[in-house]
C-alpha positions as CSV (number, residue, x, y, z in Angstrom):
1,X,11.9,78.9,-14.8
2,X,9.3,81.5,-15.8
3,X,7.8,80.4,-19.3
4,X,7.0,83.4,-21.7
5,X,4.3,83.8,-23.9
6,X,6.3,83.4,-27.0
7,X,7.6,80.1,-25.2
8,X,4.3,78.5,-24.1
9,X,2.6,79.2,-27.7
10,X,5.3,77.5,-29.4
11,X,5.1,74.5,-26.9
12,X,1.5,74.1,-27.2
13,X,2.1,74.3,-31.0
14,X,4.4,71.7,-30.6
15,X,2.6,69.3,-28.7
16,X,-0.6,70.1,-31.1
17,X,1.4,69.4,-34.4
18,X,2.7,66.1,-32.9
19,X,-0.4,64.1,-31.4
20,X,-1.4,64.9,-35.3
21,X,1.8,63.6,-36.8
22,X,2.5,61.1,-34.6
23,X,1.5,57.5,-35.9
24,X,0.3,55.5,-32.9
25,X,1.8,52.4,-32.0
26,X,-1.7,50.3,-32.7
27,X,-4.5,51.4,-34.5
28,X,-7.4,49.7,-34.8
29,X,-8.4,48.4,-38.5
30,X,-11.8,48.3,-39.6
31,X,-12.8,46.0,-42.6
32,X,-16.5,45.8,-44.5
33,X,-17.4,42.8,-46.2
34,X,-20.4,41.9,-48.5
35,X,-21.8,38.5,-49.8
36,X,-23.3,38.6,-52.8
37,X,-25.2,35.8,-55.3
38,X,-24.3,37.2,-58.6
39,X,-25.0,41.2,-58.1
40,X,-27.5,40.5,-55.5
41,X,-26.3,41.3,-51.8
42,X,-27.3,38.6,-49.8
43,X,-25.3,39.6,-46.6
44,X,-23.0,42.5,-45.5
45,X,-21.3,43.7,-41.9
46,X,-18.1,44.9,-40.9
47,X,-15.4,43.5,-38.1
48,X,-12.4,45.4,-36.8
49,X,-9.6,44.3,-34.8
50,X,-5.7,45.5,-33.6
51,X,-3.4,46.4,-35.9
52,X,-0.7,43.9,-34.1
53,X,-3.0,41.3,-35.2
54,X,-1.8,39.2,-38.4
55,X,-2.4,35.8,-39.6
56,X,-6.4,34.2,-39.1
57,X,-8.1,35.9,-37.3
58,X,-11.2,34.5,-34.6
59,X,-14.2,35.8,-32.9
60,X,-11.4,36.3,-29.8
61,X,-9.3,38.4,-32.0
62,X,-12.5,41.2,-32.9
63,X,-13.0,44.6,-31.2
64,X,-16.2,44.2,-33.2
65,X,-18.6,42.1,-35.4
66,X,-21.8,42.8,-37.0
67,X,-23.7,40.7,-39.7
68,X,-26.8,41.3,-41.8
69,X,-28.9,38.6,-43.2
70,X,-30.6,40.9,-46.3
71,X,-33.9,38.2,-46.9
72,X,-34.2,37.2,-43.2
73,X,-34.0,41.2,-42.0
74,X,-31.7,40.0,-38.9
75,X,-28.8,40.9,-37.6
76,X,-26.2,39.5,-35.4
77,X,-23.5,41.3,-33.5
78,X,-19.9,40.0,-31.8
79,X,-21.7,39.3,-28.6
80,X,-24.4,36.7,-30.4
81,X,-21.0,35.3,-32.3
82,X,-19.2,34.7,-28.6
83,X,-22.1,33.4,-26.9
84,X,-23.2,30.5,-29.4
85,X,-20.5,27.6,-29.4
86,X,-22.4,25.2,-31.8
87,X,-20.7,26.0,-35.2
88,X,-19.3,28.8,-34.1
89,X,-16.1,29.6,-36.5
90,X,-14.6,32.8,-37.7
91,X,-11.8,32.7,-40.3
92,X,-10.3,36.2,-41.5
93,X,-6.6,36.2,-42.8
94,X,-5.3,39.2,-42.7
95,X,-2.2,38.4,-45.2
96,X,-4.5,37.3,-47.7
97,X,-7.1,39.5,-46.8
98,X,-9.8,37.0,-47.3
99,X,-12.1,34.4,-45.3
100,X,-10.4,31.0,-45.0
101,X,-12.5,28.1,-44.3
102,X,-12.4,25.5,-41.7
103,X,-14.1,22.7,-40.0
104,X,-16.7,23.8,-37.8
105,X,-17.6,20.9,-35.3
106,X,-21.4,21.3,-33.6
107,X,-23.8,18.9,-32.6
108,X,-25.1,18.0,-35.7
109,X,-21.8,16.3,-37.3
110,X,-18.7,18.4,-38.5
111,X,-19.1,21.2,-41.6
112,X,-16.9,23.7,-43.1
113,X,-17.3,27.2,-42.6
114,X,-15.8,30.6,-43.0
115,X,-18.2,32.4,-40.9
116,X,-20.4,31.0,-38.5
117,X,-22.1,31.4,-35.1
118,X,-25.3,29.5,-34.3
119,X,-27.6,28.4,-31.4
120,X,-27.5,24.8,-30.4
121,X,-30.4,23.6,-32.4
122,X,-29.4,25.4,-35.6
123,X,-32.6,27.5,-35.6
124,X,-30.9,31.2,-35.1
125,X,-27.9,32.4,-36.7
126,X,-26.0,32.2,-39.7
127,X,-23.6,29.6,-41.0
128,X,-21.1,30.7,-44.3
129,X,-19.9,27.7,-46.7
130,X,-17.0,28.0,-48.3
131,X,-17.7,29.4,-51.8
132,X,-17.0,27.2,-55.1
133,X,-13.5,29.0,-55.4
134,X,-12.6,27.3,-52.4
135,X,-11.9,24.1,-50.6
136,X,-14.5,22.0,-49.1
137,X,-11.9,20.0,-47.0
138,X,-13.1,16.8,-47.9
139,X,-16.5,17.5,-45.9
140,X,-18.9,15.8,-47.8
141,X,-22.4,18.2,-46.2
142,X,-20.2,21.2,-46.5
143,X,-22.5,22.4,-49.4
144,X,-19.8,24.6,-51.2
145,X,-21.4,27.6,-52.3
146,X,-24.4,28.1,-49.8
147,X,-24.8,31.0,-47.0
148,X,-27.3,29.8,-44.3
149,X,-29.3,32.4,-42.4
150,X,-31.3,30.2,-39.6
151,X,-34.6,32.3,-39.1
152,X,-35.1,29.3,-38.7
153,X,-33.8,27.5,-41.5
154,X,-33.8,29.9,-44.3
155,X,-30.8,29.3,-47.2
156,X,-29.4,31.5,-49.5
157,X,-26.9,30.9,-52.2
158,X,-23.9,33.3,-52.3
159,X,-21.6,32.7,-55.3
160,X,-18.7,35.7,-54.4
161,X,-17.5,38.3,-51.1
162,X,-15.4,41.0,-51.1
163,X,-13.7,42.7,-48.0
164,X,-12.8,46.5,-48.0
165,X,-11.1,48.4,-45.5
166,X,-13.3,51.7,-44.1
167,X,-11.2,54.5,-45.1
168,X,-9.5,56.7,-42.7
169,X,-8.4,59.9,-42.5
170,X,-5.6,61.1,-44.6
171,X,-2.5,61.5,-43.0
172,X,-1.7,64.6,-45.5
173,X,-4.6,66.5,-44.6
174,X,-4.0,66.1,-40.7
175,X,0.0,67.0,-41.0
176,X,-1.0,70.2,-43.1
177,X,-3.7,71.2,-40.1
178,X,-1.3,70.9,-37.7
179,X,1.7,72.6,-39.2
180,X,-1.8,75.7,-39.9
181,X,-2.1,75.6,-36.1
182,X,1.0,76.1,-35.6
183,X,1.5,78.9,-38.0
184,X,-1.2,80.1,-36.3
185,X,-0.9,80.1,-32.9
186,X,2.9,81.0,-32.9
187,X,2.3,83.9,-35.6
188,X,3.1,87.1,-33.4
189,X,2.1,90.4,-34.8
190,X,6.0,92.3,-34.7
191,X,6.6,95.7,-34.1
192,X,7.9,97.9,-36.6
193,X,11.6,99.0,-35.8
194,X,11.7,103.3,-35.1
């Protein structure tokens, strides 16, 4: 069957307006976060991961990871995070939508963590304590309240964190471009009737 021109417009209008309006099965969700000691930022990055994804999350669950250590001027991406095993812990739950901290076993004895990823003799990376708001799990070195930045050995306190989603774009905006394009593309100048 021949398809007209009035027929193929409205079928690529159609197919426009929908792969607009269409929600994809899995998205992928990207979160920042920020450390801060009082109003001071000590440290700030951003993670993303699937949708599908629910509970605590780990380093295996990320599409990506990035971290900067604001005194030390470093940074450390999900690669670094993967490679270093020693203290290596990474503790997102996406119900509560907060870092949940564990214990982080490395060569050096067992401490709790919600963020860490560090070389084997602690002298590059970062380590994150749980704050004073949370547990300590009974770990007596945990040092609730204190951020570690190892470059080499440098400590900062960080007293709060918050975690905000990246914004994306609105679903309103999108629907009412694709219902344009397809006033658009299927308008069709008529003849007047003689």
């Amino acid at each position: 069957m021949k398809l007209t021109g009035r027929m193929a417009k409205w079928l690529l209008a159609t197919s426009v307006a929908a792969s607009f309006t269409l929600p994809a099965s899995a998205s992928v969700v990207t979160d920042n976060f920020v450390f801060l000691n009082n109003s001071s930022v000590v440290a700030n990055g951003s993670f993303s991961y699937d949708s599908s994804k629910s509970g605590t999350l780990t380093y295996a669950n990320l599409h990506s990871f990035t971290v900067n250590l604001v005194a030390q001027a470093q940074s450390y991406d999900l690669a670094f995070a993967r490679s270093n095993k020693n203290y290596n812990y990474f503790g997102y739950n996406t119900n509560l939508n907060a870092f949940v901290p564990a214990l982080a076993p490395g060569t050096q004895g067992v401490y709790a963590a919600i963020m860490s990823a560090t070389n084997r003799r602690l002298t590059n990376g970062f380590f994150f304590d749980p704050l004073r708001s949370q547990s300590n799990l009974g770990v007596a070195n945990s040092n609730d309240g204190v951020f570690a930045g190892y470059a080499p050995y440098a400590v900062n306190t960080a007293t709060s964190y918050s975690i905000s989603p990246v914004p994306l774009p609105c679903a309103g905006i999108l629907m009412g471009s694709a219902i344009g394009l397809w006033g658009a593309v299927g308008f069709r100048k008529r003849k007047p009737v003689a």
